[in-house]
C-alpha positions as CSV (number, residue, x, y, z in Angstrom):
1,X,-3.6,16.8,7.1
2,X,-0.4,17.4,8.0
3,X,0.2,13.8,8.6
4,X,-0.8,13.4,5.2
5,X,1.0,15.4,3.0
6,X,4.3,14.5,5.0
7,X,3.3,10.9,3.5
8,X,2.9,12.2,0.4
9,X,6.3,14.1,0.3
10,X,7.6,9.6,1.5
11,X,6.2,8.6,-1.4
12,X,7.1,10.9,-4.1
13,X,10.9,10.7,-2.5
14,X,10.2,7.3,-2.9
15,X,9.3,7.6,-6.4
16,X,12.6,9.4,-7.3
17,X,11.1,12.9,-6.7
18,X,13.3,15.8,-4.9
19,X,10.3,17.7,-2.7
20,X,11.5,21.2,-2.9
21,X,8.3,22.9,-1.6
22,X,4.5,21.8,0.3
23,X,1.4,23.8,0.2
24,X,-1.6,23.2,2.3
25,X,-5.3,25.1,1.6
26,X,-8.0,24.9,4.1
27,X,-11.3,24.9,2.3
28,X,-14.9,23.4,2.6
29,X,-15.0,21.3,-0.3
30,X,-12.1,21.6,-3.5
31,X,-12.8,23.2,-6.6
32,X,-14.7,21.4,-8.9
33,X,-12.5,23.2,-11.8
34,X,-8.9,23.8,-10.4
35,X,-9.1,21.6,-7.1
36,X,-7.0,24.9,-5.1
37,X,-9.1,28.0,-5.4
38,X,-7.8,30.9,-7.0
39,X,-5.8,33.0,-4.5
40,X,-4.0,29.4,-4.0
41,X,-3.5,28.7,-7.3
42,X,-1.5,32.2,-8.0
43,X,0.8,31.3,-4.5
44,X,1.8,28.0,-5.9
45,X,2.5,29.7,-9.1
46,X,4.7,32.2,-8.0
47,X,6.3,29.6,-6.3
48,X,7.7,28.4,-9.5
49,X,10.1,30.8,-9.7
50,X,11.9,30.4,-6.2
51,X,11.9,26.5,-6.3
52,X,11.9,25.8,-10.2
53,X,9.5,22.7,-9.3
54,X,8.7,20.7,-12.6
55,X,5.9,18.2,-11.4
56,X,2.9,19.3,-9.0
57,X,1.7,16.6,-6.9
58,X,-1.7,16.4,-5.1
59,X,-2.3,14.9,-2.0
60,X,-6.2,13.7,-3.1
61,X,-7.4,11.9,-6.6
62,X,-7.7,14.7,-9.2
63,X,-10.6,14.4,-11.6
64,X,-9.8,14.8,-15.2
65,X,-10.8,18.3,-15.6
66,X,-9.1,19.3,-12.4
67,X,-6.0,17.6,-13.7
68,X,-6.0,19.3,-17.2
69,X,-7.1,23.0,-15.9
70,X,-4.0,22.5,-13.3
71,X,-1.5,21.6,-16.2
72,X,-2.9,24.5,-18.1
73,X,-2.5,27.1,-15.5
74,X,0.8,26.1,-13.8
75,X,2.5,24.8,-17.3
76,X,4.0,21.7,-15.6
77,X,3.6,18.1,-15.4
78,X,0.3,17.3,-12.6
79,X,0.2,14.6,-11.0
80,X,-2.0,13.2,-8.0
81,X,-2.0,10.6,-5.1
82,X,-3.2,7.8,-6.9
83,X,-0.5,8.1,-9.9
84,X,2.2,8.6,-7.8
85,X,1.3,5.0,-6.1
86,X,0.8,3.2,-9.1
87,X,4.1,4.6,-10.3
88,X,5.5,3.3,-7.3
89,X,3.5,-0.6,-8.0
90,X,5.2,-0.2,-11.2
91,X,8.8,-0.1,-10.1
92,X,8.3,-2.6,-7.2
93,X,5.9,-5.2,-8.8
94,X,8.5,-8.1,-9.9
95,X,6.4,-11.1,-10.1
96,X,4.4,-12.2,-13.3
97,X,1.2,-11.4,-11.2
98,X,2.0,-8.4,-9.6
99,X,2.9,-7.1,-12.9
100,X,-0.5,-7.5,-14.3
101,X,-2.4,-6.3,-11.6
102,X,-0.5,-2.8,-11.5
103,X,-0.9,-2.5,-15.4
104,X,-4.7,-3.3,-14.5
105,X,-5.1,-0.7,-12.1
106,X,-3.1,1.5,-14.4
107,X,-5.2,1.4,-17.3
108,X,-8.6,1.4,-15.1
109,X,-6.8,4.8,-14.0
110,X,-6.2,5.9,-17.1
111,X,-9.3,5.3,-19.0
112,X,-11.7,8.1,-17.7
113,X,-8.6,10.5,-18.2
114,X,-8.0,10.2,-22.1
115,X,-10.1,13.1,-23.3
116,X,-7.3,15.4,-22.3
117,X,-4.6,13.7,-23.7
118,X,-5.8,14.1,-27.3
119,X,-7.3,17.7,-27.0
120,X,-4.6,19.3,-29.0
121,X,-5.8,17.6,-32.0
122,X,-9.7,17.9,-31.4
123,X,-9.7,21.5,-33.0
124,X,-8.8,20.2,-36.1
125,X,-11.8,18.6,-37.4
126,X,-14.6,20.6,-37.9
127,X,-18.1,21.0,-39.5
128,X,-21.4,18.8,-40.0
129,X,-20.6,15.4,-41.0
130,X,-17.0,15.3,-40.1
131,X,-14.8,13.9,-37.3
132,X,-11.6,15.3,-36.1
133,X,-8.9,13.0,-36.3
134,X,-8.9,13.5,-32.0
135,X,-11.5,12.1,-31.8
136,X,-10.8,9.4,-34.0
137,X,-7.6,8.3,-32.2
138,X,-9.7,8.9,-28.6
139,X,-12.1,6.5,-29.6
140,X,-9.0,3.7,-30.8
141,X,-7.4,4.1,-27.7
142,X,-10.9,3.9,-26.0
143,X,-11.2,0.7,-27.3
144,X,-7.5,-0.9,-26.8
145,X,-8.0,0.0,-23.4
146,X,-10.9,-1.5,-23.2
147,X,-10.1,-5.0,-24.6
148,X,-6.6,-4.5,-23.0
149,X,-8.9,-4.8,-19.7
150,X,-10.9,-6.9,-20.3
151,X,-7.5,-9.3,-21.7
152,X,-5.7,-8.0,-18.1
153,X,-9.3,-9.0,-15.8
154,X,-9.2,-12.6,-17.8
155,X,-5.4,-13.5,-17.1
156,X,-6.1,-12.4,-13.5
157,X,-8.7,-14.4,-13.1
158,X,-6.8,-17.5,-14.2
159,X,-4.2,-16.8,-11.7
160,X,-7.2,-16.2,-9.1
161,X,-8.1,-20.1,-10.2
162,X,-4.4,-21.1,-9.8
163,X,-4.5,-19.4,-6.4
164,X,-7.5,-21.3,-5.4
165,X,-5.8,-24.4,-6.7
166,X,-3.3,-24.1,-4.5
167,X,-5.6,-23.3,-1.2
168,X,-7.3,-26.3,-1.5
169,X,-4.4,-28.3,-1.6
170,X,-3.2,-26.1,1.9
171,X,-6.4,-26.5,2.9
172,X,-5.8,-30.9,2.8
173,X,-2.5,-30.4,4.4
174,X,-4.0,-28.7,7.2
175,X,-1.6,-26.2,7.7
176,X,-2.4,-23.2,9.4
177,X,-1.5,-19.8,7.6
178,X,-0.2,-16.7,9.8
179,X,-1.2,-13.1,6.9
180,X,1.1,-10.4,8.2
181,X,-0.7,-7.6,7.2
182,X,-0.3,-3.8,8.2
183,X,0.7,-0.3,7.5
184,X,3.6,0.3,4.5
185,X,7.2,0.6,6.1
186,X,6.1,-0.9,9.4
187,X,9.0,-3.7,9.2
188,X,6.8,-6.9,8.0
189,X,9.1,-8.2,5.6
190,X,12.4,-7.4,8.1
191,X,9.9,-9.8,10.4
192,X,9.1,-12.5,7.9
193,X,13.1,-12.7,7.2
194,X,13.7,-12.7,11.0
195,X,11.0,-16.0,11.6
196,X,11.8,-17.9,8.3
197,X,15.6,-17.4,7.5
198,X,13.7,-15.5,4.0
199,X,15.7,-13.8,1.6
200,X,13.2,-10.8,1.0
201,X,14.4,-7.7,-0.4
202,X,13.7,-5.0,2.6
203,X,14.5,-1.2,2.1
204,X,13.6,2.1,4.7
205,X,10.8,3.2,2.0
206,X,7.0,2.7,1.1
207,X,6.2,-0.5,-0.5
208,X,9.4,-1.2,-0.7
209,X,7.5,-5.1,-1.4
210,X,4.7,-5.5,-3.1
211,X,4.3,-9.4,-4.3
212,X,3.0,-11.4,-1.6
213,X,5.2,-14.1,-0.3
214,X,4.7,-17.2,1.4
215,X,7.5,-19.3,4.2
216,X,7.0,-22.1,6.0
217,X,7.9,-21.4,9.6
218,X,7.6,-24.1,12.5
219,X,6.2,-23.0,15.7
220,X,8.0,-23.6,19.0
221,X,5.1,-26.6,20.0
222,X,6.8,-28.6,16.9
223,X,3.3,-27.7,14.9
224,X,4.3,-26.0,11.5
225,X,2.6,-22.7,9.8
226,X,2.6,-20.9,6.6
227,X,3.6,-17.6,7.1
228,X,2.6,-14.6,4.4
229,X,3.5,-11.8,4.1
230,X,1.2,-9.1,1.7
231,X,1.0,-5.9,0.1
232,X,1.3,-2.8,2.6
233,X,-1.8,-0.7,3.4
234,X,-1.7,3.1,3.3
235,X,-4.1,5.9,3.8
236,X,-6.4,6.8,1.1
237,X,-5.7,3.8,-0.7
238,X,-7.0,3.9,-4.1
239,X,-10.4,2.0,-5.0
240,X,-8.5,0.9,-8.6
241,X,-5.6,-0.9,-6.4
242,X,-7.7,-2.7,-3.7
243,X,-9.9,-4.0,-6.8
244,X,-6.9,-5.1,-8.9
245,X,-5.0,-6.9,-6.2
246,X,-8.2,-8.7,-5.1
247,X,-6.4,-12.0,-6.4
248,X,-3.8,-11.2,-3.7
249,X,-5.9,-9.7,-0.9
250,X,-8.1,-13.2,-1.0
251,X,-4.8,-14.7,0.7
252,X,-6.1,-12.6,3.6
253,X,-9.2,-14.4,4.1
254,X,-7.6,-17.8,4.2
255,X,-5.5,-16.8,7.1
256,X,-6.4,-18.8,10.4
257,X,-4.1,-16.0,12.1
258,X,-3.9,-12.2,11.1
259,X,-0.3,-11.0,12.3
260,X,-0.1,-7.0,12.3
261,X,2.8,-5.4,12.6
262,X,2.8,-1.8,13.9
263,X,5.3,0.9,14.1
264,X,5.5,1.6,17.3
265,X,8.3,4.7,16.6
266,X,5.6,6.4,14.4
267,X,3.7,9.0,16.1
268,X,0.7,8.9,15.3
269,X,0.9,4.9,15.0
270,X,-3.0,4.8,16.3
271,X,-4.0,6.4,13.4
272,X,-2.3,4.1,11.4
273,X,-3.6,0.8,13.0
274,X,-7.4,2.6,12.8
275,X,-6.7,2.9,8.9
276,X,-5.5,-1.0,8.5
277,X,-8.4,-2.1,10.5
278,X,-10.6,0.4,8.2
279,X,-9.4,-1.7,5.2
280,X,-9.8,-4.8,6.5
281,X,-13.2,-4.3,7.7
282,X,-13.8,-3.2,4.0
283,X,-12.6,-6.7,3.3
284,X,-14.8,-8.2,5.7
285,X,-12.3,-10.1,7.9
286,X,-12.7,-8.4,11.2
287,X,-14.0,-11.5,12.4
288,X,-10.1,-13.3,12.0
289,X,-8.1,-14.2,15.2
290,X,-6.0,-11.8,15.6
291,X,-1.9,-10.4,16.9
292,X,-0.5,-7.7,17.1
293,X,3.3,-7.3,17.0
294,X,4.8,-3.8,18.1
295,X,7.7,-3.5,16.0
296,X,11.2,-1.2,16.1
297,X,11.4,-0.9,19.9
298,X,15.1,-0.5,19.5
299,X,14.3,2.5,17.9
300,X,13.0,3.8,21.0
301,X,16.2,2.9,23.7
302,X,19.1,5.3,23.8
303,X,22.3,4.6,21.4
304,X,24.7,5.3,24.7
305,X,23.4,2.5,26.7
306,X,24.1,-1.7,26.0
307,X,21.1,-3.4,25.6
308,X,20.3,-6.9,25.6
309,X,16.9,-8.4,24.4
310,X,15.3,-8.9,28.2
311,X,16.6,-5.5,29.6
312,X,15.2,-4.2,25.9
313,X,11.5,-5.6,26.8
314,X,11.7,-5.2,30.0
315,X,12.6,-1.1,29.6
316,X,9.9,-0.8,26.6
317,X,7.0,-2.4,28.4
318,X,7.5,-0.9,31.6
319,X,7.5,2.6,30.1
320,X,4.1,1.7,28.1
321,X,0.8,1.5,28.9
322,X,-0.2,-2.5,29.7
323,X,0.1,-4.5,26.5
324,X,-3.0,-6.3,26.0
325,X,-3.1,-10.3,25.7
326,X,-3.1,-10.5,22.1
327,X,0.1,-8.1,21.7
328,X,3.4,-8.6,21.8
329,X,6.7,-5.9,21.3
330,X,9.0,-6.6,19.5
331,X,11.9,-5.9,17.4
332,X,12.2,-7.2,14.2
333,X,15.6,-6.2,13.4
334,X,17.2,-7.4,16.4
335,X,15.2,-10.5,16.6
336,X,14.0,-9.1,19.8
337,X,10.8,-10.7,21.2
338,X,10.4,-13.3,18.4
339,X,10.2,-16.5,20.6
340,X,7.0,-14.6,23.0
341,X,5.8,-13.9,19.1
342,X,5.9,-17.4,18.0
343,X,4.5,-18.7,21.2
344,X,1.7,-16.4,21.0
345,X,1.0,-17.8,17.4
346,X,0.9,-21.3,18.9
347,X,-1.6,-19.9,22.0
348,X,-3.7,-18.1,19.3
349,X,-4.0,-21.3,16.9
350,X,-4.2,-23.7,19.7
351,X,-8.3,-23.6,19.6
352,X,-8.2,-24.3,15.8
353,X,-5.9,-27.3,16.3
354,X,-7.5,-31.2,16.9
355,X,-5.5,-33.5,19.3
356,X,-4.7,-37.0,17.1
């Protein structure tokens, strides 16, 4: 829990948001009506005062009625997990692509949470066999949203074609593709500029990328891969995003090799590797070959003392517990541990491959 809302304090810091305060209620099940109960409520109230806090965020996805009964009772802006992140998609999404599927996921957020945006005006109408101009304007924006969805779904599903388009062509090539995948901030694109010389924008914050992109890399047996990195996975990842970026997540199940990069600074780094394998069971790809690359070692060594890359790995691995076959350390960085990387690729995709 704990773990939790310091992720959620990341993300809104991400977002542009200055956390001046964090509140935490134990409780069997939330509110159905305010989410916190009452006594909870009044403390994060109060609290207004002290830290002059202008937006509320929530660690868990608010239901519309929880939302609006917050905003009435605390008198400030209430937002919850799930907006935050899509706020976030919104500002990193550059491509063509990535811009539709955030707007998608946006509206299919937005949609079930209109009522409350128009109940100022609902009190207006009145009487049998009228309709208050709220409701009116609900239902219009009911229905732009709806064929603005429907418009979003078909221009996804065209690039979904074009996607497929390309695969098959991959697919005649015959060259393998490497999916990093793994847990937001845990240095994949740092290690897909490292391999492949790419020019990806890399910053210390979640989903700092967001648009999947694709290098070709050659392996040290001469053999050459395509090497992808995708969107970041995160706890309590919302249903509306994994849906929208299926076009993207289907890159995953084209991989030969799934590459995933773990922070191995993070402390509770198990917990994260259990949620990316959650997700991609969800996908159903627990069945892909798979690597995994423990990443920001250098993170670990002390500052005082010169390190080179062998005395580095050599340190690292003799103070863990033994690395299993499929696992490498690694820095991605300092380039450290990239060529045992690469050669593990090649051992990995050597079954796949057919001497000619």
């Amino acid at each position: 829990m704990e773990d939790s809302i310091d992720e959620l304090a990341q993300l809104a810091g991400t977002a542009g948001a200055e956390v001046v305060g964090k509140l935490i209620q134990r409780l069997p099940r939330a509110s159905r009506t305010h989410y916190l109960g009452r006594g909870k409520l009044t403390e994060l109230l109060l609290l207004k005062d002290s830290t002059k806090y202008n937006v509320a965020i929530f660690d868990d996805e608010l239901s519309p009625l929880q939302q609006r009964n917050l905003e009435e009772a605390l008198q400030v802006k209430v937002i919850d997990r799930v907006a935050l992140i899509l706020d976030i998609f919104t500002k990193r999404a550059r491509t063509r692509e990535g811009q539709l599927q955030v707007e998608l996921a946006q509206h299919q957020y937005l949609f079930p949470r209109l009522a409350g945006q128009w109940s100022h005006l609902e009190r207006l109408g009145g009487g049998i066999g009228t309709r208050g101009p709220g409701e009116t304007q609900l239902e219009t924006d009911k229905r732009l949203i709806r064929r603005r969805i429907h418009r979003l779904k078909a221009q996804i599903d065209d690039i979904r074609k074009h996607r497929q388009l390309y695969r098959q062509q991959r697919r005649k090539t015959g060259i393998p593709i490497v999916a990093i995948v793994g847990y937001t901030n845990s240095g994949k694109s740092t290690l897909l500029n490292a391999l492949s010389h790419a020019d990806v924008f890399v910053e210390d914050k979640l989903f700092a990328t967001l648009d999947p992109i694709t290098r070709r890399l050659t392996l040290p047996d001469r053999s050459a891969v395509l090497l992808t990195d995708t969107v970041g996975f995160i706890r309590k990842l919302p249903p509306t995003i994994v849906t929208a970026f299926k076009a993207t997540l289907e890159e995953l199940a084209e991989a030969s090799v799934l590459l995933h990069v773990v922070d191995l600074t993070c402390h509770n780094a198990a917990e994260q590797c259990q949620i990316v394998e959650d997700i991609l069971a969800d996908l159903n790809l627990m069945d892909k070959p798979r690597i995994t690359a423990l990443n920001k070692i250098d993170s670990l060594l002390d500052d005082s003392q010169s390190w080179s890359e062998e005395t580095a790995l050599n340190y690292v691995s003799d103070q863990s517990e033994a690395v299993e076959k499929n696992t490498v350390l690694i820095s991605a960085t300092k380039k450290w541990g990239l060529t045992k990387l690469l050669e593990l690729i090649s051992r990995t995709l050597s079954p796949t491959m057919q001497p000619v």
